[in-house]
N, C-alpha and C positions, 0 to 999 in steps of 0.2 A: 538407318535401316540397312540389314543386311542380309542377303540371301543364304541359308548353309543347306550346300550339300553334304548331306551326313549317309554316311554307310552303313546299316540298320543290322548285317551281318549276315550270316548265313540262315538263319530261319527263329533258331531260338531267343526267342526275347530279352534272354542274359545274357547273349552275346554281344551288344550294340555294348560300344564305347561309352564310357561316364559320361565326355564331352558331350557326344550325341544326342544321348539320355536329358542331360539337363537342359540341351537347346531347344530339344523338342518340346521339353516339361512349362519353357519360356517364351516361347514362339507364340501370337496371336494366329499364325498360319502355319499350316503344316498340309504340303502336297504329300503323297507317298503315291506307290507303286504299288497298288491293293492286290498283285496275284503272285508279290514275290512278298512284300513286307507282315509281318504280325500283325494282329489287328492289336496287341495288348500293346507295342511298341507305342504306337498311336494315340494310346486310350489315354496316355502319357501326357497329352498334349491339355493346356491350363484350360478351365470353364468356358466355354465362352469362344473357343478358338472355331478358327474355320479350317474345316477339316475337309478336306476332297482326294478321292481316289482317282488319281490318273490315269488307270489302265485305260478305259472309253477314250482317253482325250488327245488331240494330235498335239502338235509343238506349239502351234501361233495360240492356244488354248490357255495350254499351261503356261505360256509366259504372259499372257495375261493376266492368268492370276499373278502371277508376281508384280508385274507395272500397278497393278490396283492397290498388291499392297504396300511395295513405290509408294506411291503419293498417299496414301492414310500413314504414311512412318511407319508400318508395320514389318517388324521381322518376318522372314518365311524358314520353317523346315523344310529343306525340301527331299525328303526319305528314301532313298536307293535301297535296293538289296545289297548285299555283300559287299566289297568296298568299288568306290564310285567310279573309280579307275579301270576299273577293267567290267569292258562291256556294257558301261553307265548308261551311254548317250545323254553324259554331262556337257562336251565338250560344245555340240552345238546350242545346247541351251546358254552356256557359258559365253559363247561367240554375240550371240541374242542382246544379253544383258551388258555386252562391252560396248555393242552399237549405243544401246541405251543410257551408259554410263550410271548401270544398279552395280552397286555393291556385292561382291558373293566373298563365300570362304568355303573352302572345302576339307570335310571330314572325315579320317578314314575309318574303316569296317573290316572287320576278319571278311577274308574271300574264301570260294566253295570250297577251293584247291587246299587250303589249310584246315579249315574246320574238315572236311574228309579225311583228311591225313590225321587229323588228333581223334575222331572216331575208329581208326581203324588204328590206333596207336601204332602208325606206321612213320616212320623219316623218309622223308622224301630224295633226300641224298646220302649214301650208305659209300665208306673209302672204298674205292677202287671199283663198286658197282654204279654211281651216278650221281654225279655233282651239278647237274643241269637240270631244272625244272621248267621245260618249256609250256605255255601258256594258249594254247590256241584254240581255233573252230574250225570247222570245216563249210566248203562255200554251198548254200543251199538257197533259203528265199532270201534271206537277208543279201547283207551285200558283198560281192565278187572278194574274193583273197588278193590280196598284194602280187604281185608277178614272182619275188621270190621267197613266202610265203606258205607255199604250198605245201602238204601234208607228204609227198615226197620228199622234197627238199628238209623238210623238219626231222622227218623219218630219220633219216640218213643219220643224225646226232645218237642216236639210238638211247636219249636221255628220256626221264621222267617226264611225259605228258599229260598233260591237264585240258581235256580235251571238252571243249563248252557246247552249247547249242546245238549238238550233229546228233542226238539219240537213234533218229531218221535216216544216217547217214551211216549206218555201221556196217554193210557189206563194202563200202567203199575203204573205210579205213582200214576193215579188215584185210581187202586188196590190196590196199596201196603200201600197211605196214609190215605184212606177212615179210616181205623181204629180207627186210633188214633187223626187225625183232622176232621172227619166229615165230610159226604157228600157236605153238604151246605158251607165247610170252604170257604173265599173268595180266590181267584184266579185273580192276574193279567199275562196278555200273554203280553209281552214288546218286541216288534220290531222295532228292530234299532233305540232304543232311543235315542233323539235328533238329529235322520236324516231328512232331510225336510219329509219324507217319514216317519216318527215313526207312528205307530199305538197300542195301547194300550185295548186289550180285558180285559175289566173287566166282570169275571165269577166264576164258581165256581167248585168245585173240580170235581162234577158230571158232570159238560156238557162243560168243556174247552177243553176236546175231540170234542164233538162236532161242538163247537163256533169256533175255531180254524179251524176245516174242512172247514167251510161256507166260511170264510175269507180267507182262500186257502194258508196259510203261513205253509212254510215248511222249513225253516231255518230262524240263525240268526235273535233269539229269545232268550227272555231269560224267566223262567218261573218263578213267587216269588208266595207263598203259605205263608197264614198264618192272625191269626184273626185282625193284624193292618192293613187290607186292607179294612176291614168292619169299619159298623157304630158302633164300639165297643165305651162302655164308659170306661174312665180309671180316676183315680186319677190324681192332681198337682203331679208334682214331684219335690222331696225335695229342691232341688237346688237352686229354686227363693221362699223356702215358707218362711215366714216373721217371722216363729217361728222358726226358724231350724236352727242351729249354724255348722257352719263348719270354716276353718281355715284363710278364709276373712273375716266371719262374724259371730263373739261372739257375739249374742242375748243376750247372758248373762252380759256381762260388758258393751253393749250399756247403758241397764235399768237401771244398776246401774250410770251409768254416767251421765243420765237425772237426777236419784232420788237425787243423789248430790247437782247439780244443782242448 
């Protein structure tokens, strides 16, 4: 018997992992996350299976259900949003199941920050405009920021931010990142992307306070800051340049091979 946590993706149903797809197809048990996961992800799940939505249920609940299906042999899905790693609240379910000595595996899922970046057919790191994609939230109900952590401190890298849970939180960002990126930085506001429903505010650091208000979204959302959302120009990068030798392709002993020749 094995636990999988599987990362179900960012909303749309054909984005979950084969892996995923077939464990849940396989699973006599299948937890999910019913106010982030599809319900057709689920539907996935064989005849007969026991199916529960955990949004209602605290921790000592849900692992319950798993110790129960522990001792029937029974495998569990156990269905994240987006991948399970970031943001999951796998880590103490995980912690749970080692007291116990249950079996888990863990399965990864496109996260929001990618699946947004492929809807706005945008790269997230552009030569000599941002090679950094930092990953964070800001501190609200949930729990306190790390000591150096903090949306200042992050700021200051002035790289691509992927900014999670804070919808609620946008005049602060706006305050705290105005400094060091610029009123005018661009701003995308990415809701529930790839849900038939996704909607995509392109604005900017100064009025996605605003623009956000009009459009009336207050959750699950994710916010990304930073100058590859603009009409930035940037350089080729080296990788495809026809002068530039790396370890599939010696520029150098091609020429000499023609000059042979």
């Amino acid at each position: 018997m094995t636990v999988y946590f599987i990362g179900a993706g960012p909303g749309a149903p054909d984005l979950i992992t084969v892996r995923g797809l077939r464990l849940i197809e396989r699973c006599p048990v299948c937890l999910y996350a019913g106010s982030l996961v599809p319900a057709e992800i689920v539907e996935a799940a064989p005849e007969g299976a026991i199916v529960k939505d955990t949004a209602p249920m605290h921790l000592d609940e849900i692992v319950a259900e798993m110790v129960a299906a522990h001792e029937r042999g029974e495998d569990v899905a156990r269905v994240h949003s987006g991948d399970p790693s970031i943001y999951g609240a796998i880590a103490e379910q995980m912690r749970r199941l080692d007291a116990l000595d249950i079996p888990y595996d863990v399965v990864p899922g496109v996260p929001a920050f990618a699946a947004t970046a492929a809807r706005l057919k945008t790269e997230l790191t552009l030569p000599e405009i941002a090679q950094t994609v930092i990953v964070t939230r800001t501190e609200m109900k949930a729990s306190s920021m790390p000591e150096f952590e903090t949306l200042e401190i992050l700021g200051k890298s002035r790289a691509t931010l992927a900014i999670h849970l804070s919808i609620r939180n946008l005049p602060h960002i706006r305050d705290t990142l105005t400094p060091y990126y610029g009123e005018d930085c661009p701003v995308v506001i990415a809701y529930r992307s790839t849900w038939p429903d996704e909607l995509f505010i392109r604005t900017t650091l100064k009025d996605m306070a605003d623009d956000v208000r009009k459009a009336k979204i207050t959750r699950t959302a994710l916010i990304m800051v930073g100058k590859v959302f603009g009409n930035v120009e940037f350089r080729d990068s080296d990788l495809y340049n026809a002068g530039f030798s790396h370890v599939l392709r010696n520029v150098g002993k091609k020429k000499t091979a023609k000059l042979s020749s």
